[in-house]
NUVOKOL-602701 format. One record per residue (C-alpha): residue number from 0; residue in one letter; x, y, z. Coordinates in steps of 0.2 Angstrom, whole numbers, plus 5000, padded with zeros to 4 digits. Example, Ala and Ser with C-alpha at 12.3 -4.5 7.8 and 13.67 -1.06 7.14 Angstrom:
! residues 2
> 0/A/5062/4978/5039 $
> 1/S/5068/4995/5036 $
This chain:
! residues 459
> 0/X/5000/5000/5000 $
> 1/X/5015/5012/5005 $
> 2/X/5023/5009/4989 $
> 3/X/5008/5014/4981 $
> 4/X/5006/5028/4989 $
> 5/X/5025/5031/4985 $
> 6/X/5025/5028/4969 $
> 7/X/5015/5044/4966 $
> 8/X/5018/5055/4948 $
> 9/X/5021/5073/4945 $
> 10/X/5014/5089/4936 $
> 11/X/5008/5096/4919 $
> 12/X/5010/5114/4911 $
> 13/X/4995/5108/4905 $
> 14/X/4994/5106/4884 $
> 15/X/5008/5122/4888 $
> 16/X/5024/5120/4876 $
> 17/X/5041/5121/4879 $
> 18/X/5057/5112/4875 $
> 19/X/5055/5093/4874 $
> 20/X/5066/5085/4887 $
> 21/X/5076/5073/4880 $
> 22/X/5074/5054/4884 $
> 23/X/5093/5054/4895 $
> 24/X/5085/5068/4905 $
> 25/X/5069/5058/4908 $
> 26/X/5077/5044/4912 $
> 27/X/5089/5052/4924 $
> 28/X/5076/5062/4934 $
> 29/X/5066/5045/4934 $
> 30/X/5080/5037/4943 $
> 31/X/5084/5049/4956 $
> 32/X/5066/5049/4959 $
> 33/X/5066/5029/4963 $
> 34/X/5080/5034/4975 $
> 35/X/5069/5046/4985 $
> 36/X/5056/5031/4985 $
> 37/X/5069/5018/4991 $
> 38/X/5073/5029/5007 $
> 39/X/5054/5031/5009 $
> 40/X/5053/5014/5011 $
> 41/X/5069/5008/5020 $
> 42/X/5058/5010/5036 $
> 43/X/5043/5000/5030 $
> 44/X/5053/4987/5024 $
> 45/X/5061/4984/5040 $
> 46/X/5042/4980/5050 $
> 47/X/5039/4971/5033 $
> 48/X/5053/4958/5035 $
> 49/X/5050/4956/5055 $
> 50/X/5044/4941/5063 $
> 51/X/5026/4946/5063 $
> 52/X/5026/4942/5084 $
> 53/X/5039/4956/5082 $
> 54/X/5030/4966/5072 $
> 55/X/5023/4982/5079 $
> 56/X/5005/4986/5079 $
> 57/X/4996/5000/5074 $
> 58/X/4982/5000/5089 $
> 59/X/4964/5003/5083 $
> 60/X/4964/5015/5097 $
> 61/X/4976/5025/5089 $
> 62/X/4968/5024/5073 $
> 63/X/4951/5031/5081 $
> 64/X/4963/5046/5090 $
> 65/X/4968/5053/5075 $
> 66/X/4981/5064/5070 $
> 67/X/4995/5068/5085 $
> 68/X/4989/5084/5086 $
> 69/X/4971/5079/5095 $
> 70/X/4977/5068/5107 $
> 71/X/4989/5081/5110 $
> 72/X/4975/5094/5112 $
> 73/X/4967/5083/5125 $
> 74/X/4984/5080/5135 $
> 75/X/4984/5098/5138 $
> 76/X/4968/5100/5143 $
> 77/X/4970/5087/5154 $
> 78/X/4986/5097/5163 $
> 79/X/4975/5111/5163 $
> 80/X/4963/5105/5172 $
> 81/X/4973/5096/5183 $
> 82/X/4985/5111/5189 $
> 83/X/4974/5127/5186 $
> 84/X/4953/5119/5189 $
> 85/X/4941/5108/5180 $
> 86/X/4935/5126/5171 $
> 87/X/4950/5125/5161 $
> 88/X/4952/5103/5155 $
> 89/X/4943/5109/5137 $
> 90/X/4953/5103/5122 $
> 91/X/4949/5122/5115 $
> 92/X/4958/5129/5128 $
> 93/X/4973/5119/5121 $
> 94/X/4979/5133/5108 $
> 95/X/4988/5120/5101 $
> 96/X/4995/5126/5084 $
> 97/X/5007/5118/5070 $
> 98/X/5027/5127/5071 $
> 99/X/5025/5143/5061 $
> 100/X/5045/5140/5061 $
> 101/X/5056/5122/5057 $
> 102/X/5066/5127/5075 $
> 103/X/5051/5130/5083 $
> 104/X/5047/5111/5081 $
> 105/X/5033/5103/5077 $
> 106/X/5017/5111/5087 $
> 107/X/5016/5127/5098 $
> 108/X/5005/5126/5112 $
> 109/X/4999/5144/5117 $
> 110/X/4988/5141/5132 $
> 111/X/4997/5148/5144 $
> 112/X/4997/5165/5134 $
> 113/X/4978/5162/5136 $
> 114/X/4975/5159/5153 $
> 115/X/4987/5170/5161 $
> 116/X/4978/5184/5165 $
> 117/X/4962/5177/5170 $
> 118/X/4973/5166/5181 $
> 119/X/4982/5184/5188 $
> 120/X/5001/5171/5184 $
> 121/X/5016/5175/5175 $
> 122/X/5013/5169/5160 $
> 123/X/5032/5159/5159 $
> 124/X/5026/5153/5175 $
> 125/X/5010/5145/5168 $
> 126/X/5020/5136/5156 $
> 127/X/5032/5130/5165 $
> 128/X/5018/5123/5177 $
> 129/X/5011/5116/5162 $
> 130/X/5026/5105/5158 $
> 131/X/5030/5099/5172 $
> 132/X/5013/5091/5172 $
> 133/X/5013/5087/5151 $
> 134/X/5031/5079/5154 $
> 135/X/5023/5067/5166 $
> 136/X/5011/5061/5156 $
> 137/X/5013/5042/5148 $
> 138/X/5006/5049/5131 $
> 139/X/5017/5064/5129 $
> 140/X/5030/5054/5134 $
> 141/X/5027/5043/5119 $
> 142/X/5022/5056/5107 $
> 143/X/5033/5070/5111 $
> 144/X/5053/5071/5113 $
> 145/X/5057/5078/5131 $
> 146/X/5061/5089/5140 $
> 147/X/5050/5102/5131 $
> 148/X/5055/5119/5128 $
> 149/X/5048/5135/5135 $
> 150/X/5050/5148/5124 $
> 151/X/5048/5167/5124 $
> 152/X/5033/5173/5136 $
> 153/X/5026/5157/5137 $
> 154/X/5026/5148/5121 $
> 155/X/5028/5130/5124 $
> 156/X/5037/5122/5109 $
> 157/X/5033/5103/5107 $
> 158/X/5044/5092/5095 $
> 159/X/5035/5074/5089 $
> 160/X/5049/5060/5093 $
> 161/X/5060/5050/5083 $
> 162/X/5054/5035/5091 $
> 163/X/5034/5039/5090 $
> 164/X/5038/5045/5069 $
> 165/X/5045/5028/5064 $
> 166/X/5036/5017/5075 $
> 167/X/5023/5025/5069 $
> 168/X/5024/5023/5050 $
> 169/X/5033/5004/5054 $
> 170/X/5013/5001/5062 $
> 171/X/5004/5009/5047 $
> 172/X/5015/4995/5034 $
> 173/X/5007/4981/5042 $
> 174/X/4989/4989/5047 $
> 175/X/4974/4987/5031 $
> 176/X/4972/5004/5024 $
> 177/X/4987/5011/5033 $
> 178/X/4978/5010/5049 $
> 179/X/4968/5026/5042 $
> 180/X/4952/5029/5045 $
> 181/X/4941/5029/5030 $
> 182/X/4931/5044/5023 $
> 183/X/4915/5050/5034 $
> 184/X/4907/5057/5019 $
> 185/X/4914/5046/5001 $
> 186/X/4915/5057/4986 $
> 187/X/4917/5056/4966 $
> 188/X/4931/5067/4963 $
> 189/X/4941/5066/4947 $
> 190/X/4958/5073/4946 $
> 191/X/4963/5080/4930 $
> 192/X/4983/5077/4928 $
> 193/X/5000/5073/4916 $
> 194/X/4990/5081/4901 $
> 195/X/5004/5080/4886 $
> 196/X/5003/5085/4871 $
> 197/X/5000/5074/4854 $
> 198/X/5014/5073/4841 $
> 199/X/5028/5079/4857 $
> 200/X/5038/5073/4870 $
> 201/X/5032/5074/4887 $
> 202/X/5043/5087/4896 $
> 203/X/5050/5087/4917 $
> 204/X/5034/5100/4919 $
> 205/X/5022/5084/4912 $
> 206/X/5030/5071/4924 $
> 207/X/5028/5085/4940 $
> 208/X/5008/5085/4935 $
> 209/X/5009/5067/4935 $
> 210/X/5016/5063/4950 $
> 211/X/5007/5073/4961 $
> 212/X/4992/5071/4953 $
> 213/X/4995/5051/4957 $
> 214/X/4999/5055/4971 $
> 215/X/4983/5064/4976 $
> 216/X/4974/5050/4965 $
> 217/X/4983/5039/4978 $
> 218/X/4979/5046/4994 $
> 219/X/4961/5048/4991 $
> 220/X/4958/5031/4983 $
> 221/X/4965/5027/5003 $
> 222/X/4952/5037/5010 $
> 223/X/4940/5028/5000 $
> 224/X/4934/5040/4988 $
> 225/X/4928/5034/4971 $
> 226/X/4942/5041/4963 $
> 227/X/4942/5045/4943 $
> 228/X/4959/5048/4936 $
> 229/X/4958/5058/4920 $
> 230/X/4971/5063/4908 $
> 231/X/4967/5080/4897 $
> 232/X/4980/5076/4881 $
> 233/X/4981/5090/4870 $
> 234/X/4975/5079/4854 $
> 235/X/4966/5094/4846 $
> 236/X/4967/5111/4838 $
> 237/X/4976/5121/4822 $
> 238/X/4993/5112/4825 $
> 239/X/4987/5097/4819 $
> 240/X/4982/5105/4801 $
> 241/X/5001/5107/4798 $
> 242/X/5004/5088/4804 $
> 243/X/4993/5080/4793 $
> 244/X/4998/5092/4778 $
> 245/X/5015/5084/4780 $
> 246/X/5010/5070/4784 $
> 247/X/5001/5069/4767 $
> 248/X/5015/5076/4755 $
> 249/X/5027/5063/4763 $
> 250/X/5014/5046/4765 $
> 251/X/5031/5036/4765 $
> 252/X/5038/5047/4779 $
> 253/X/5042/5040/4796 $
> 254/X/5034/5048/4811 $
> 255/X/5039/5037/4823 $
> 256/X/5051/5051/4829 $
> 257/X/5039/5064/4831 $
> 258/X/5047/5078/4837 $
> 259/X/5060/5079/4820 $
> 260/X/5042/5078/4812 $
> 261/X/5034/5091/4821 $
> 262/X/5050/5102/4818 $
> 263/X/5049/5099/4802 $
> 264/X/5032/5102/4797 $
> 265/X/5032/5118/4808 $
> 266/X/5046/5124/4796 $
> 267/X/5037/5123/4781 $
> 268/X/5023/5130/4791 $
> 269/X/5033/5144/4792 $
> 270/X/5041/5145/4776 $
> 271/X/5030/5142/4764 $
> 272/X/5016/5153/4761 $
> 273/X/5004/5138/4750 $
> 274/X/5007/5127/4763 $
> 275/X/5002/5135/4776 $
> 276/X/4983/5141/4769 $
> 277/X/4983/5120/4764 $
> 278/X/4984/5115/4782 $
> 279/X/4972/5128/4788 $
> 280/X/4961/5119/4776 $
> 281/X/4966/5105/4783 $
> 282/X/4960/5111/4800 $
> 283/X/4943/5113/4792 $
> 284/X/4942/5094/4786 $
> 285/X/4949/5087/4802 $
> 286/X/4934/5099/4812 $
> 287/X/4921/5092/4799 $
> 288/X/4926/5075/4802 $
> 289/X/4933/5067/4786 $
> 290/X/4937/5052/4787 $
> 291/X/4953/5052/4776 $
> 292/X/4959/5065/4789 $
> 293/X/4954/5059/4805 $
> 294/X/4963/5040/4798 $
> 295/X/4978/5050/4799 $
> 296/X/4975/5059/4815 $
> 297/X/4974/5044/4824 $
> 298/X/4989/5038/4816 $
> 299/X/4998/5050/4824 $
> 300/X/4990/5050/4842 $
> 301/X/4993/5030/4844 $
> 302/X/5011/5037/4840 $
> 303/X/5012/5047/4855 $
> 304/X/5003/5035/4866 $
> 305/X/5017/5021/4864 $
> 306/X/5029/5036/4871 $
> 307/X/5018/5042/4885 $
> 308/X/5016/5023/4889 $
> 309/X/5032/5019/4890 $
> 310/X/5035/5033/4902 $
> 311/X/5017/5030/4914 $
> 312/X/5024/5012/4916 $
> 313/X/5041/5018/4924 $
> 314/X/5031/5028/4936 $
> 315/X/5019/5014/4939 $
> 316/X/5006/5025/4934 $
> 317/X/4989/5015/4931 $
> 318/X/4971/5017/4928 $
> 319/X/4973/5035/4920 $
> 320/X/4960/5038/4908 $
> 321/X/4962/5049/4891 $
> 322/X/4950/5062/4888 $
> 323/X/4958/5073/4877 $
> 324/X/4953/5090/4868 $
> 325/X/4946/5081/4854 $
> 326/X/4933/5071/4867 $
> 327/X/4920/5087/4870 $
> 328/X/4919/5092/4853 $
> 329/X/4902/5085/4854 $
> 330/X/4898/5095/4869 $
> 331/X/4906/5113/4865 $
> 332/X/4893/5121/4856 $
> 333/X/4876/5114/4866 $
> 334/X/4889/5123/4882 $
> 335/X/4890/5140/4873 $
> 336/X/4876/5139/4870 $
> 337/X/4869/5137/4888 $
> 338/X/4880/5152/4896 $
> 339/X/4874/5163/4880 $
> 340/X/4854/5158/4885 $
> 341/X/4859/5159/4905 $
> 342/X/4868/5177/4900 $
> 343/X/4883/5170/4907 $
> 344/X/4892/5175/4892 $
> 345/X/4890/5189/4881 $
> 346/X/4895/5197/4865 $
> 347/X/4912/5209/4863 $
> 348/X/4921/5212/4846 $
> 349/X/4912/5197/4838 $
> 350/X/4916/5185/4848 $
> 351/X/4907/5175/4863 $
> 352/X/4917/5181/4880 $
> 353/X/4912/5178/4898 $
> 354/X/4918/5193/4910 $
> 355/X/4922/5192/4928 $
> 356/X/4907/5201/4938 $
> 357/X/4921/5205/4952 $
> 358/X/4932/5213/4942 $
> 359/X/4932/5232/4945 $
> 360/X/4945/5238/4931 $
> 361/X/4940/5247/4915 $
> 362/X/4950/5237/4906 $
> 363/X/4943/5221/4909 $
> 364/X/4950/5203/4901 $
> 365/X/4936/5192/4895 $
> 366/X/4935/5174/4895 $
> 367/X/4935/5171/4877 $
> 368/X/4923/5154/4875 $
> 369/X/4921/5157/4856 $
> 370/X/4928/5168/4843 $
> 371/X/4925/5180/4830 $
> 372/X/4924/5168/4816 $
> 373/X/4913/5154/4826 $
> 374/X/4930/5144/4832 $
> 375/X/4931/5137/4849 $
> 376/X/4947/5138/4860 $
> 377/X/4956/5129/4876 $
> 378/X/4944/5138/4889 $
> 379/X/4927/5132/4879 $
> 380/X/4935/5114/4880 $
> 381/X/4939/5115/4897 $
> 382/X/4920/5123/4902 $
> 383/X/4912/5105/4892 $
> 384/X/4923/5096/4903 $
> 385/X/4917/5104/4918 $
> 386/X/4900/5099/4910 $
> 387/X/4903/5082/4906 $
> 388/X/4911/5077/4922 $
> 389/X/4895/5084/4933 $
> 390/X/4880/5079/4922 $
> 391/X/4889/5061/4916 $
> 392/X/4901/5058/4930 $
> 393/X/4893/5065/4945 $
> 394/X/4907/5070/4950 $
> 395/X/4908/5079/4968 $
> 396/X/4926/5087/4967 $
> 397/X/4937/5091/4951 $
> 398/X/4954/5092/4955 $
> 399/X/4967/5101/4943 $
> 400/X/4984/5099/4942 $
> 401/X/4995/5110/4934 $
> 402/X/5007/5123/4935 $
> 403/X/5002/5138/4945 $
> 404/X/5006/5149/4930 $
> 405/X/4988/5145/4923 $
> 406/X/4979/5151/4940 $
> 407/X/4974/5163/4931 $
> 408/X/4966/5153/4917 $
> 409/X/4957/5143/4930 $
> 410/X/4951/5156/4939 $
> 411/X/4942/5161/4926 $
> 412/X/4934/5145/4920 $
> 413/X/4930/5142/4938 $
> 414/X/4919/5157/4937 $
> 415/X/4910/5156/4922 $
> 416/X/4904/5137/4927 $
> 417/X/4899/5140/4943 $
> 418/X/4891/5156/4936 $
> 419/X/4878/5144/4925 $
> 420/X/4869/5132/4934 $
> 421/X/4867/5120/4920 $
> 422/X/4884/5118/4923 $
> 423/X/4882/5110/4940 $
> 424/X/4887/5114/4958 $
> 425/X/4903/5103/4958 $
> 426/X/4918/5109/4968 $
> 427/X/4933/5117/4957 $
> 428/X/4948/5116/4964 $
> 429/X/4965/5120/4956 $
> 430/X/4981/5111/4962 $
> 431/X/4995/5121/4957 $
> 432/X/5014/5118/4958 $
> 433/X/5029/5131/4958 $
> 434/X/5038/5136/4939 $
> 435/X/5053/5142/4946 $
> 436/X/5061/5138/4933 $
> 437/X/5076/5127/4943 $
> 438/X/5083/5113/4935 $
> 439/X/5077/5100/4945 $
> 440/X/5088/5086/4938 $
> 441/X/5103/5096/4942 $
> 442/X/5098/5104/4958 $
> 443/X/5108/5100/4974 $
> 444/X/5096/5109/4988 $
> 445/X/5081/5103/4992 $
> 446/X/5065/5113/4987 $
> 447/X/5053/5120/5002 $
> 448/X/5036/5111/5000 $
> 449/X/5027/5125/4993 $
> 450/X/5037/5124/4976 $
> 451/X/5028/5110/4974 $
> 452/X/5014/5112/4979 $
> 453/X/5006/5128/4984 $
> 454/X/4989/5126/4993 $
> 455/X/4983/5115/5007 $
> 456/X/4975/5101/5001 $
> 457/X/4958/5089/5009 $
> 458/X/4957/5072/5009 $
C-alpha cells in the first residue's frame, strides 16, 4: 500500500509548450526519483521483513485518536485541568498550533498565553507549570521528545519524537488501509493530471503534473473515495492541420520520431506561404470530420501514446483515463450555447466572451469561450469538461493539476461554470505547483514544499 502511495507522479504545464526534454534527461530524473522512494521505504521494509510476533502494531485505538495533534490537544487540557481547575480541562483551551517555524518544532502550544491573566500568573510561570505536568504524562512521553521547551513569554514548543515518527509509520506498513480511517462522507472526485501534448515529447513540467496528481489520486483512493483519474492530452486544435499536411505530402515518411516531424512540418509551416493556407484547410476537414483525415489523425495519436506509455509504466502509473481535447467536441457548442441563453456570456468584438462580475477595472480581460469567426478555444473545451464530468460523472470534486502559471486561466473558467447552473454545483479546485524555473535534475538543495505544491489540500 506504502509503495503505492510512494510511487505517486508529477505535474503538467497543461497542453503548455516548451522544449521537449530529451529521453537521457527523463530517464535520469526518473532514477533519482526511485532513489527518494527507496529511502521512503527503508523503514517500512524493516516492519515488513519482521517476525510478525515482532511486528509492531498500529492500535485501533490509535487509529480512532487521529492525528498527533488531537490527542495532544486533550493532553493539555487534561494538565490544565489538573493544575489550574476543572474550568480549564477543554481541548479548545489547548491553543495548540502547528510550528510557524522548522526550529520552533513541530506544534506550539499557546495556552498559557491564554489563561494568564484570568489566572492573575506570569505567564512563563503557567507554562512552566504546564510542563511539568505534560512531561509526566505516559502519552506525551510517547508522542513528544522531552524535555520540552519553553520559549519566549510562554510559548511551549513541542517536537514529535524519533521513536513515535517511525514506529509509527513501521505500524501503518502492516495495518489494512494504513491503519487510516476511511472517509466520513465518500466522494466522486476526478483529478485532471499529466496532460501532454499529441505529436511531442512529454517534458520534466508533464511528469511533475503526474506525480502529484497520482499521488493525490493515491491518497484519496485510501480514503475511500471513488476516485476518477483523467488525463486531458492536448490531441486537438490548428497544430494538427500542419501535421497531417506533412504527413500527406510525405505518405512514405516516418513519424515514429515525432518531434523531427513536428519540427519539420512547423518549418514549412513557416516557410512556405501555400502550405500554410493548405493545412488551415486541413484544420477545416479534420473539424468536419473526414474520414481520410481523422485516419491520419489517429495515426499519429497512437504514435504518441506508445511514448507516453512507456514513460506512465516507469512511474507505475495506472488506471489514468484519456479524455483529450478532441473528446468534447460534441459537447462545446450545446455549452456556449447554455452560458449565451443563461447570459453567462456575452458578445464583445464578435466574439462570445464571459467577464468576471468582480472585476472592477476598466479594462477588463474576457473569457473568450468562442471567437469571432465561430471557432472554439482551450477555455470552451475545458467549460464542456466541467459539464461532462457533473452531468455524466457525478462527479463531487474536480481536481486540477497543473502549474500555477495558469491560476489565472482557472480562475476564470472556475467562474463562468459556477456562474451557470446547467453547469452543475461541483467543487473546482485548482492544484498548482511552483515554475521556478530550477533545474530540478541538476539541483543540489532541496526545494521547500510550497514549490511543489502551493495550497493545502483535503482528503
Amino acid at each position: 500500500m506504502l509503495h503505492k502511495l510512494a510511487c505517486a507522479r508529477s505535474d503538467p504545464y497543461r497542453n503548455h509548450t516548451c522544449d521537449a526534454a530529451r529521453p537521457h534527461r527523463l530517464r535520469e530524473s526518473i532514477s533519482r526519483m526511485r532513489t527518494l522512494w527507496l529511502m521512503m521505504l527503508a523503514g517500512v521494509a524493516r516492519a515488513l521483513l519482521a517476525p510478525v510476533a515482532k511486528r509492531p502494531r498500529l492500535t485501533r485505538a490509535f487509529a480512532a485518536a487521529g492525528d498527533p495533534r488531537e490527542v495532544l490537544e486533550k493532553a493539555v487540557a487534561s494538565a490544565l485541568g489538573a493544575a489550574f481547575g476543572p474550568e480549564y480541562n477543554d481541548p479548545s483551551k489547548a491553543a495548540l498550533r502547528p510550528a510557524t517555524k522548522k526550529a520552533f518544532g513541530d506544534f506550539q502550544c499557546n495556552a498559557a498565553m491564554a489563561i494568564a491573566k484570568p489566572l492573575k500568573k506570569n505567564p512563563r510561570e503557567v507554562a512552566t507549570e504546564l510542563v511539568e505536568r505534560l512531561e509526566a504524562d505516559d502519552t506525551v512521553q510517547n508522542t513528544l521528545a522531552t524535555p520540552l521547551e519553553v520559549a519566549g513569554p510562554g510559548f511551549v514548543n513541542m517536537r514529535l519524537s524519533d521513536d513515535y515518527l517511525s514506529s509509527t509509520v513501521e505500524a501503518m506498513a502492516t495495518e489494512e488501509n494504513c491503519g487510516l480511517p476511511k472517509a466520513s462522507q465518500k466522494q466522486t472526485i476526478v483529478v485532471d493530471y499529466s496532460s501532454p501534448n499529441i505529436a511531442k515529447e512529454m517534458h520534466v513540467g508533464h511528469l511533475r503534473s503526474t506525480i502529484i496528481g497520482d499521488a493525490l489520486a493515491n491518497c484519496l483512493e485510501l480514503r475511500g473515495h471513488d476516485v476518477i483519474r483523467q488525463n486531458h492530452v492536448g490531441d486537438w486544435g490548428t497544430q494538427f492541420g500542419m501535421l497531417l499536411e506533412h504527413l500527406g505530402d510525405n505518405t512514405d515518411a516516418s513519424i515514429s520520431d515525432l518531434v523531427a516531424f513536428y519540427k519539420e512540418a512547423k518549418q514549412r509551416f513557416d516557410s512556405d506561404g501555400d502550405f500554410k493556407e493548405r493545412a488551415r484547410e486541413r484544420v477545416v476537414s479534420l473539424q468536419k470530420g473526414d474520414e481520410s483525415t481523422l485516419e491520419a489523425w489517429r495515426k499519429l495519436c497512437d504514435v504518441s501514446r506508445v511514448e507516453f506509455d512507456a514513460i506512465y509504466d516507469r512511474l507505475s502509473v495506472s488506471g489514468l483515463e484519456e479524455k483529450g481535447e478532441s473528446f468534447y467536441n460534441d459537447r462545446l457548442a450545446n455549452v456556449v450555447a447554455e452560458l449565451e441563453k443563461t447570459g453567462v456570456a456575452e458578445t464583445s468584438d464578435g466574439a462570445l466572451v464571459v467577464f468576471d462580475e468582480k472585476d472592477t477595472k476598466k479594462e477588463k480581460v474576457p473569457l473568450i469561450i468562442r471567437k469571432s469567426d465561430g471557432g472554439f478555444l482551450y477555455a470552451t473545451t475545458d467549460l464542456a469538461a466541467v459539464d461532462y464530468r457533473s452531468k455524466e460523472l457525478k462527479a463531487n470534486r474536480v481536481l486540477y493539476v497543473t502549474d500555477a502559471g495558469q491560476s489565472g486561466h482557472f480562475k476564470a473558467v472556475f467562474q463562468a461554470a459556477q456562474r451557470s447552473q446547467e453547469l452543475g454545483d461541483m467543487s473546482l479546485e485548482h492544484v498548482p505547483f511552483g515554475i521556478s524555473g530550477i533545474n530540478l535534475i541538476k539541483a543540489t538543495n532541496p526545494l521547500p514544499a510550497t514549490s511543489f505544491l502551493s495550497v493545502p489540500m483535503t482528503f
